[in-house]
Wavefront OBJ file of the C-alpha trace (Angstrom):
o trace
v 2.418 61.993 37.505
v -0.938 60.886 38.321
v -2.473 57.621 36.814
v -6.268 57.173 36.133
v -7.324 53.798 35.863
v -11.055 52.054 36.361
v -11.488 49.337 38.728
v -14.583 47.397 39.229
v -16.284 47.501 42.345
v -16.892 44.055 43.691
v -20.873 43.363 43.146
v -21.211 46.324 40.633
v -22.988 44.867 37.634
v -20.165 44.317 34.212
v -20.680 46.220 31.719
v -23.020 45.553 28.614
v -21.327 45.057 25.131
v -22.673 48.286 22.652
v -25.891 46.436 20.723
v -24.771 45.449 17.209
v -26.973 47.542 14.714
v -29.564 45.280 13.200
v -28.840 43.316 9.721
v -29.401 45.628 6.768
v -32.127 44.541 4.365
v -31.591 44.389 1.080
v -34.556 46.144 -0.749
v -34.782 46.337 -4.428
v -36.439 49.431 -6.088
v -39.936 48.650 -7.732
v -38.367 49.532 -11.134
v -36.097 45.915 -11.429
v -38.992 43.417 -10.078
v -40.650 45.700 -13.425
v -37.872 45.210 -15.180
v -37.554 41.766 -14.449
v -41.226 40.706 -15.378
v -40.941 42.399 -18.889
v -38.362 40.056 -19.332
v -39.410 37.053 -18.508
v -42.705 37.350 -19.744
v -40.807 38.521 -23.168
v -39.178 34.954 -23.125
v -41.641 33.046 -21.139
v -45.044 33.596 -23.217
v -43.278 32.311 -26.366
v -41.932 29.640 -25.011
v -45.839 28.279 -23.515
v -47.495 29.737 -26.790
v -45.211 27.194 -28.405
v -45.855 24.123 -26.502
v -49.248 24.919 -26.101
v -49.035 24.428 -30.439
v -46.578 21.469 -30.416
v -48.333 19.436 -27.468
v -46.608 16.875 -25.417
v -47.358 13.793 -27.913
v -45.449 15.645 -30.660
v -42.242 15.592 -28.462
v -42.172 11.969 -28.429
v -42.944 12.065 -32.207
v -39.539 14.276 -33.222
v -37.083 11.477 -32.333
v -38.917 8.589 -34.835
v -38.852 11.022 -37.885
v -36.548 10.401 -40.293
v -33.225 12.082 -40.468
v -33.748 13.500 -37.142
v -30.330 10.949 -35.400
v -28.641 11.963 -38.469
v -29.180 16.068 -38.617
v -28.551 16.169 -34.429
v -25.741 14.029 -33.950
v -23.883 15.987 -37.546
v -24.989 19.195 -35.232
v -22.642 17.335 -32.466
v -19.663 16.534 -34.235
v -19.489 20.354 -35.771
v -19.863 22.240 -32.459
v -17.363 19.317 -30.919
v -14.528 20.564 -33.750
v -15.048 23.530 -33.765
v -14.819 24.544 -30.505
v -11.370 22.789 -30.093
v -10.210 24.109 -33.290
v -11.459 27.620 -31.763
v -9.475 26.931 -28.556
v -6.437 25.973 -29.972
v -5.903 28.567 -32.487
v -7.574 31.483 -30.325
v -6.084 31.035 -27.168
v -2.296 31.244 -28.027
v -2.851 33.787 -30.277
v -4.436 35.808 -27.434
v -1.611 34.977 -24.893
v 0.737 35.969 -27.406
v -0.909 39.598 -28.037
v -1.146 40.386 -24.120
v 2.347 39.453 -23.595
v 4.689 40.502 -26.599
v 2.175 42.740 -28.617
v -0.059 44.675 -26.232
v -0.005 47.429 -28.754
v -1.997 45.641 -31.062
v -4.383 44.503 -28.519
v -7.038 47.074 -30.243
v -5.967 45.906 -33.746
v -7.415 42.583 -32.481
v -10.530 43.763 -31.657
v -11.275 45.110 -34.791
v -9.877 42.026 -36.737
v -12.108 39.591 -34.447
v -15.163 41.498 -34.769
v -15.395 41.055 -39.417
v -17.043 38.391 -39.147
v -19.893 40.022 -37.615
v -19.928 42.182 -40.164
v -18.864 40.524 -43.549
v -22.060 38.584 -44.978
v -21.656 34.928 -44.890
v -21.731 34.025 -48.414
v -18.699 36.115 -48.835
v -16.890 33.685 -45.517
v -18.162 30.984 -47.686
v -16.495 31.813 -50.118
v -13.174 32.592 -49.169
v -12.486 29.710 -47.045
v -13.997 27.610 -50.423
v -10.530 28.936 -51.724
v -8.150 28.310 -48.700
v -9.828 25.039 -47.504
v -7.718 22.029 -48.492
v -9.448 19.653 -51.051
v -9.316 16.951 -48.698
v -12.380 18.824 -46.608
v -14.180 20.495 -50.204
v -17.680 18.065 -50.269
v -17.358 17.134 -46.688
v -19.791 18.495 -43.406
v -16.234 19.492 -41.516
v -15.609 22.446 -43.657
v -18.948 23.707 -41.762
v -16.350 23.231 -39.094
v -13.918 25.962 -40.364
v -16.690 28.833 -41.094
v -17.921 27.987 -37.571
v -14.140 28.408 -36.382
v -14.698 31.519 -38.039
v -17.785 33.146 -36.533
v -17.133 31.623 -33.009
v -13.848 33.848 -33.064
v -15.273 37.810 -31.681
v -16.847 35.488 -29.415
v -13.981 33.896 -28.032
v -11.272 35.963 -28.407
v -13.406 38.642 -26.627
v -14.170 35.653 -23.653
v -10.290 35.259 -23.608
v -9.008 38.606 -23.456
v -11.518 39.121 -20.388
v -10.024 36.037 -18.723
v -6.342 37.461 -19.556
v -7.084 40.978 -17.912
v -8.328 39.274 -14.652
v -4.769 38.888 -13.210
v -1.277 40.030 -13.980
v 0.161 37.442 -17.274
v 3.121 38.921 -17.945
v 4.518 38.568 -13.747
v 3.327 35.102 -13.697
v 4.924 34.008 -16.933
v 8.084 36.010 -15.612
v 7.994 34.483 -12.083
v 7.765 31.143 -14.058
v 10.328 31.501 -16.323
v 12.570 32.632 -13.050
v 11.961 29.218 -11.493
v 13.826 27.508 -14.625
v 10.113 26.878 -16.377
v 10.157 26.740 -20.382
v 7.155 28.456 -22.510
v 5.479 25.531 -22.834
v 5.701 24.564 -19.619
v 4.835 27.583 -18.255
v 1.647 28.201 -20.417
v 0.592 24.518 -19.876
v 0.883 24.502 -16.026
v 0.397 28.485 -15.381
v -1.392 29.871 -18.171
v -3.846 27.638 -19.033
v -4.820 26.574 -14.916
v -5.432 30.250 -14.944
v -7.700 31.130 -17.679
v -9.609 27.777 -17.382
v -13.187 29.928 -16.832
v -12.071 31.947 -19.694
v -11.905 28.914 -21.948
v -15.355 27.426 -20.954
v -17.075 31.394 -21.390
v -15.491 30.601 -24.849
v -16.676 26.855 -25.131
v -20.036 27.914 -24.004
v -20.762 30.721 -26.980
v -19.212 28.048 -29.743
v -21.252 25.391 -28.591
v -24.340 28.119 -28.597
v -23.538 29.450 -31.833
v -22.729 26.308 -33.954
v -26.051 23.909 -32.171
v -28.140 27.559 -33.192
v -26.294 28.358 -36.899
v -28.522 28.029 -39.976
v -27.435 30.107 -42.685
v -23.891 28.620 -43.455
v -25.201 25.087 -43.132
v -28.207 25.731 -45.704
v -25.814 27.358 -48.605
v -23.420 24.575 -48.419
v -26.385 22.176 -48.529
v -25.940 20.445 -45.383
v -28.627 19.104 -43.094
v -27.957 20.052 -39.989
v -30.344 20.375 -36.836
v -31.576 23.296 -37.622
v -31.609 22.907 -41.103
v -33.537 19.912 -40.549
v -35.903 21.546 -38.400
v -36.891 24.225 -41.279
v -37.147 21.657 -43.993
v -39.302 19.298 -41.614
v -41.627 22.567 -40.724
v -43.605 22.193 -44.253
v -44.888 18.370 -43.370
v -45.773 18.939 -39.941
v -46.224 22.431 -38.036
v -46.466 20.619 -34.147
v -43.979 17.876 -34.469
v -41.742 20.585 -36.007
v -42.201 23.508 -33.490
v -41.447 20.545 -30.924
v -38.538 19.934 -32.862
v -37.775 23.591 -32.472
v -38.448 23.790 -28.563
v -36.212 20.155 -28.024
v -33.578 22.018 -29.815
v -33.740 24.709 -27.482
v -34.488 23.039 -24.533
v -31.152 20.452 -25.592
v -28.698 23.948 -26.228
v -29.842 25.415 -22.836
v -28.941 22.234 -21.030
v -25.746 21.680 -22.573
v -24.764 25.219 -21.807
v -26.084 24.431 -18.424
v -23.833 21.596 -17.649
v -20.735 23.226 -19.410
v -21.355 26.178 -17.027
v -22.416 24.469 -13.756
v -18.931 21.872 -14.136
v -16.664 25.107 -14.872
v -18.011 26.735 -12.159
v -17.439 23.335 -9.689
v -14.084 23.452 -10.792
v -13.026 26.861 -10.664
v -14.663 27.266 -7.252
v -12.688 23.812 -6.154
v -9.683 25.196 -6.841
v -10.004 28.729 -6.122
v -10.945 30.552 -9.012
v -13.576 32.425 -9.965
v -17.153 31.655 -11.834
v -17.721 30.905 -15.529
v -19.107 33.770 -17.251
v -20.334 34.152 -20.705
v -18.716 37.796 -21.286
v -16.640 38.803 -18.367
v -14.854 36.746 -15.614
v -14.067 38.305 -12.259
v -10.705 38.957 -11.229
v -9.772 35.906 -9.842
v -8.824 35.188 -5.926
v -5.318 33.903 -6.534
v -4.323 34.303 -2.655
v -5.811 30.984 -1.882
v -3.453 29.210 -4.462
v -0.202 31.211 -3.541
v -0.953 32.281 -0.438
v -1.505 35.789 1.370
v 1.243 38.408 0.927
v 3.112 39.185 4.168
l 1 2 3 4 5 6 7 8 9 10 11 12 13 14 15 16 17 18 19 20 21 22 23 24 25 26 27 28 29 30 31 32 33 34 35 36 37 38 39 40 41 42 43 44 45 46 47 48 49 50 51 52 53 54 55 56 57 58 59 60 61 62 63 64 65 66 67 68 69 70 71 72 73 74 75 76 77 78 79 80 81 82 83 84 85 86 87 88 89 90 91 92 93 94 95 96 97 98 99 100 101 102 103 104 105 106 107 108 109 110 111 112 113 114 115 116 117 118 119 120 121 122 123 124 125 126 127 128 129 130 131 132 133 134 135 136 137 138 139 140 141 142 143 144 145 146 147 148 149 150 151 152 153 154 155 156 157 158 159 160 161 162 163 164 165 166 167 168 169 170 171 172 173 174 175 176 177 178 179 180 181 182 183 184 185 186 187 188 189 190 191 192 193 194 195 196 197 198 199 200 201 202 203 204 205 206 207 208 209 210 211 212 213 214 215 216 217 218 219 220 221 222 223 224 225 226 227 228 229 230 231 232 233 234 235 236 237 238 239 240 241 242 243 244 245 246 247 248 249 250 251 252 253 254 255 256 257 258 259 260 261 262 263 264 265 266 267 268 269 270 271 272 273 274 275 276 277 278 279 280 281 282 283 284 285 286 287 288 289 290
């Protein structure tokens, strides 16, 4: 049997490695920058049309007006309770359904999504009849109807966070290591749906600093009820009322999202995200499979 090998001849030049192919370019068709400047000149124009209104003097006007401290800081307090109440009755609910009641997973889709759908004086009035009298004349049964129309949003921000890995082999692999159901859904569950829970922090805090209806038929003054009853004295200093009110949401949201993601990123998860949240990159926390 004959062997073929290569051998180099002394002085012959070495071989040169195969030239990489150059970096590919990413080019975007001329129908998204399009796209994209519809958009933003759909939100942007608005936005100077209004300052250009208000002015800069009437922002530092808003803050000396009267009941200005009192309408923002009830505004506050409401999307403050609320969103814990929202977390802490939505998300073991939703654990619950993906683990013992998958079945009714589509059930709880079309429960969560009523509120959307039922008109809000008819909300008002039915938790009027379930509230306890201890809330009846105060600004924290705002708190409750807010609970209320914060739910499609978060159960929806949940169930997306719940789909992004495997629940029910976690909570089994806990329970194997001698881990209770609290335990286990304090130290696995919850670690793991942590970007869910701010997607679903983010949309309370949106909706209750943004909701006007409720707050108006009870008769409370909140921001933005303040803002509409201010509107007949003075147009400027209330479209910069408007625009601060705005410009306050957006940076709230901002730092909710930007710490979430920090943290999730820290610790190997994945970004916050107001509607989905990609599956997340557990290998870094467990370890990659052999």
């Amino acid at each position: 049997m004959a062997a073929v090998a290569s051998v180099d001849q002394p002085g012959s030049p070495a071989p040169t490695p195969a030239a990489r192919p150059a970096a590919r370019r990413h080019s975007y068709p001329v129908w998204r920058w399009a796209i994209l400047l519809v958009a933003a000149a759909y939100f942007l124009i608005p936005l100077w049309s209004g300052l250009r209104f208000a002015g800069l003097k009437a922002f530092s006007q808003v803050v000396s007006y009267q009941g200005f401290g009192a309408a923002f800081g009830l505004s506050l307090r409401l999307a403050l309770v609320a969103t814990v109440l929202t977390l802490v009755l939505m998300v073991p609910t939703t654990v619950y359904v993906h683990l013992r009641l998958p079945r009714v997973r589509r059930v709880m889709e079309a429960i969560t999504i009523l509120p959307i759908v039922i008109p809000p004086i008819v909300l008002i009035v039915g938790v009027l009849k379930v509230a306890p009298s201890a809330l009846l004349g105060t600004p924290y049964l705002l708190a409750l109807l807010y609970v209320v129309l914060a739910m499609p949003f978060a159960y929806r921000a949940l169930d997306a966070g719940l789909r992004a890995f495997d629940l029910k082999t976690m909570v089994e692999a806990s329970n194997s290591l001698g881990a209770g159901l609290p335990t286990t859904l304090w130290r696995v569950v919850l670690p793991s749906i942590r970007t869910a829970m701010l997607s679903a922090t983010v949309l309370t805090v949106a909706l209750v600093l943004g909701e006007f209806t409720m707050a108006s038929l009870l008769e409370w003054v909140t921001f933005p009820v303040w803002i509409v009853q201010f509107e007949q004295n003075a147009g400027p200093v209330s479209e910069a009322a408007s625009l601060l009110a705005l410009f306050v949401t957006w940076l709230l949201l901002m730092v909710i999202v930007t710490v979430g993601s920090w943290n999730s990123r820290k610790r190997g998860g994945s970004e916050v995200a107001l509607f989905t949240v990609a599956r997340q990159d557990f290998s870094k926390t467990f370890g990659e499979p052999e």
